[in-house]
N, C-alpha and C positions, 0 to 999 in steps of 0.2 A: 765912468761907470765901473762898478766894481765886476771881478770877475772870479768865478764860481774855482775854486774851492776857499770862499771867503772865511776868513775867521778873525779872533780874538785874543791876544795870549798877555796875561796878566803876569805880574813879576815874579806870583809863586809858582806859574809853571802850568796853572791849569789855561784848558784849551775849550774858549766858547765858538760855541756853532750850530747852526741848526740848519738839514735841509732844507733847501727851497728860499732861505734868505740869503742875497747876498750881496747886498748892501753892507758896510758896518754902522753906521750909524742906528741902522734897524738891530743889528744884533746889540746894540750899546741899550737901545732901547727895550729888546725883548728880554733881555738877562738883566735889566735894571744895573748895567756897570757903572760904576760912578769912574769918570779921566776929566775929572776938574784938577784932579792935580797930575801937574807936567811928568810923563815918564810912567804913569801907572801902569797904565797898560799898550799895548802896540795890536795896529791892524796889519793886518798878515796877508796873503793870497798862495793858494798854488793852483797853478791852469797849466794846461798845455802850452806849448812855443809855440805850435802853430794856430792858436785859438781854436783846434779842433778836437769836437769832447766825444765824438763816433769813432775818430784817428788821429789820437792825438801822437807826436811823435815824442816826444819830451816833458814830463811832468815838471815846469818850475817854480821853487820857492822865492818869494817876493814882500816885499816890506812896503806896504804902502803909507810908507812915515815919511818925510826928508828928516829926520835925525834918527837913527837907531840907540833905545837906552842904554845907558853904560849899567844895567843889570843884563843883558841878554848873555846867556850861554849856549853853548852844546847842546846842551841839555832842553831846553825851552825848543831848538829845533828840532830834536827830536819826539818831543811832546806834540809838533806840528805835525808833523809826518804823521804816525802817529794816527793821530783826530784822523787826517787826509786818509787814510785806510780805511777808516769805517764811514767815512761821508760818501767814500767812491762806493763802496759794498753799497750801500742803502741807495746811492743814486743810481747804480748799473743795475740793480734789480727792479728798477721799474722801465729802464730805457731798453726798449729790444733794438741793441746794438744792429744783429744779424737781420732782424727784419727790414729796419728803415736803409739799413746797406743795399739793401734785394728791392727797393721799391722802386718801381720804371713807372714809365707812362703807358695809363690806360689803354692808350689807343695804341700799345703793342700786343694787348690781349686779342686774341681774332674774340668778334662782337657776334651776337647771335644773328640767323640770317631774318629772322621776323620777330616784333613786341609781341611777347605774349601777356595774356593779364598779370602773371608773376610779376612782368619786369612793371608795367602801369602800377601794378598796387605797392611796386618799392618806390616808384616816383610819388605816390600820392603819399607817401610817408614818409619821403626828403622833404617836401612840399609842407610838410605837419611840422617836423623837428627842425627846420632852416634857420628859423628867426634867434636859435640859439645859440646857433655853433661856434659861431666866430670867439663873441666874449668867451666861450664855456669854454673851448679845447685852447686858447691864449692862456687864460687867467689860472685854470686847473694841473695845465699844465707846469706853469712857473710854480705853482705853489706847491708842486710837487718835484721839482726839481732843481729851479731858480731860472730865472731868467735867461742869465749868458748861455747854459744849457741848454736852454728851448730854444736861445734865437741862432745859436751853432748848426743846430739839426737841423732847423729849419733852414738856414744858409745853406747848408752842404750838402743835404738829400735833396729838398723839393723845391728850390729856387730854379732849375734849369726845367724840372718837369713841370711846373705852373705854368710857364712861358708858353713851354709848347702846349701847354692843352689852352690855356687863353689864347693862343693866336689860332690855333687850328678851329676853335668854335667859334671864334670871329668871323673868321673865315666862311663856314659852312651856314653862319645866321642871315650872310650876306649883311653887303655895306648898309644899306637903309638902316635896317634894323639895330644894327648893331651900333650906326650914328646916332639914331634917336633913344636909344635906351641902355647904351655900354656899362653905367656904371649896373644897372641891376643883373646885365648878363655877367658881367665880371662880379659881381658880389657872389652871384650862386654859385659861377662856377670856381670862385676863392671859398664857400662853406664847401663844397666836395673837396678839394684839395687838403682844409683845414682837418676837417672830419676824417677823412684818408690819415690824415698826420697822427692823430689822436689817437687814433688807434694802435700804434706802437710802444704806449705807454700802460705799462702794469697799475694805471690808478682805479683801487676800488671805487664801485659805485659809486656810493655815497659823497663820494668827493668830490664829483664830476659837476661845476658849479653850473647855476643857475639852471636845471634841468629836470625841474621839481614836477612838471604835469608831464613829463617824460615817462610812462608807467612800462619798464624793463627792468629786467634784475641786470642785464647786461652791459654791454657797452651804450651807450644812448642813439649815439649815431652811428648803429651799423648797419640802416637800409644804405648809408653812402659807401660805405666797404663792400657790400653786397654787390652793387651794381661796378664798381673799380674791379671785381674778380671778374664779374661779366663783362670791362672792356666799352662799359656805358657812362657818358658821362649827362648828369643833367644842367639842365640852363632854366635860366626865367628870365624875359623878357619885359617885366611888369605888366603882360597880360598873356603870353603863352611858355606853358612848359615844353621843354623839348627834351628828345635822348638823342643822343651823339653817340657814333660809333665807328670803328674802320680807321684807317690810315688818317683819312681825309675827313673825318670828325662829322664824316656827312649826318645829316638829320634823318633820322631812324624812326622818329613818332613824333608828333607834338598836338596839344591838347588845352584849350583855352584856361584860364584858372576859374572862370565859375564854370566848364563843364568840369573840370576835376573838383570844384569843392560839393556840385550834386553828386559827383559819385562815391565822398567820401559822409556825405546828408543828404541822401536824395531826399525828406523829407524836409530841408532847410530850406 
């Protein structure tokens, strides 16, 4: 797998690249490069040493060739560098370094002491926008920043806070429950996680895939960030929603899904 800051660097010196791909063979494909003949051009990389693009501690240059052409100079690496200046600028302005640094787990939010219809009508509108999030904040993501980017943040911010908030709502749905229908409890509460994640990212609107009967000018899924400030996590059972709240992720409210879909059609 390649890794982000991928590029292209041709014998006269110019430097292909686009964010959010980074792949070469996609950039060979997207620039229409022709390297049928040996030595034309060379695929390149600079990433952090430590594979971390939130903290990274070392930016380094790499040749992803086993021969380097006997045209390479000075000069060609400094053309890399270079590119790498204005792909970091356009990548770090949509990635909120500072925010995804600051993000904990919900259940260190203190949770409200009773649901009011507020927090129900933000569940019946996670309940609405769910079935998107996963594909849309993956896919929107990478194509706004590339891949190894999104799966870096994702590794190093919210890999230890998933865990905890999947085992604490494990927990609280009890074993029955959570025996006979985990993967749908772990699905919903993987779209709040994802959704949470999503939101760190400066991508316009419009960009925000497959989120088209989505009708916001804003972020798409921000009843899930809404309820993550309030310390609430939701679940779905494949036949009840619930809110989780507290240390101990206990159950807060829970509500069947056909009485939540009469309350979002009672005349359906």
């Amino acid at each position: 797998m390649c890794n982000a800051f991928s590029f292209i660097v041709v014998r006269s010196g110019k430097v292909y690249w686009k964010r959010g791909m980074d792949r070469h063979e996609d950039l060979k494909v997207h620039f229409n490069l022709d390297d049928t003949k040996e030595g034309n051009l060379v695929s390149c990389e600079i990433s952090p040493k430590n594979k971390d693009y939130l903290q990274p501690d070392e930016w380094v240059f790499t040749f992803d060739e086993v021969k380097v052409p006997d045209w390479w100079r000075v000069s060609h690496e400094n053309a890399s560098w270079g590119a790498f200046k204005k792909w970091k600028k356009e990548v770090y302005a949509i990635v909120n370094v500072k925010k995804l640094l600051a993000f904990k787990s919900p259940f260190e939010t203190k949770s409200p002491r009773s649901i009011t219809n507020k927090h129900k009508a933000l569940l019946r509108e996670v309940a609405f926008v769910g079935d998107s999030v996963w594909n849309s904040v993956g896919d929107s993501v990478r194509a706004s920043v590339g891949a190894s980017v999104r799966n870096s943040v994702w590794d190093s911010v919210l890999d230890s806070v998933w865990d905890s908030v999947g085992t604490s709502v494990r927990d609280s749905v009890g074993t029955s429950e959570w025996s006979s229908a985990w993967s749908s409890v772990w699905g919903s509460v993987g779209d709040y996680m994802r959704a949470c994640y999503g939101s760190n990212f400066n991508i316009p609107r419009s960009d925000w895939k497959y989120t088209e009967n989505i009708k916001t000018k804003g972020y798409p899924f921000a009843p899930y960030v809404k309820l993550l400030n309030m310390g609430l996590v939701p679940s779905f059972d494949g036949k009840t929603w619930r809110l989780h709240g507290g240390k101990d992720a206990k159950v807060l409210y829970e509500v069947s899904v056909d009485d939540l879909k009469r309350e979002v059609n009672p005349d359906g």
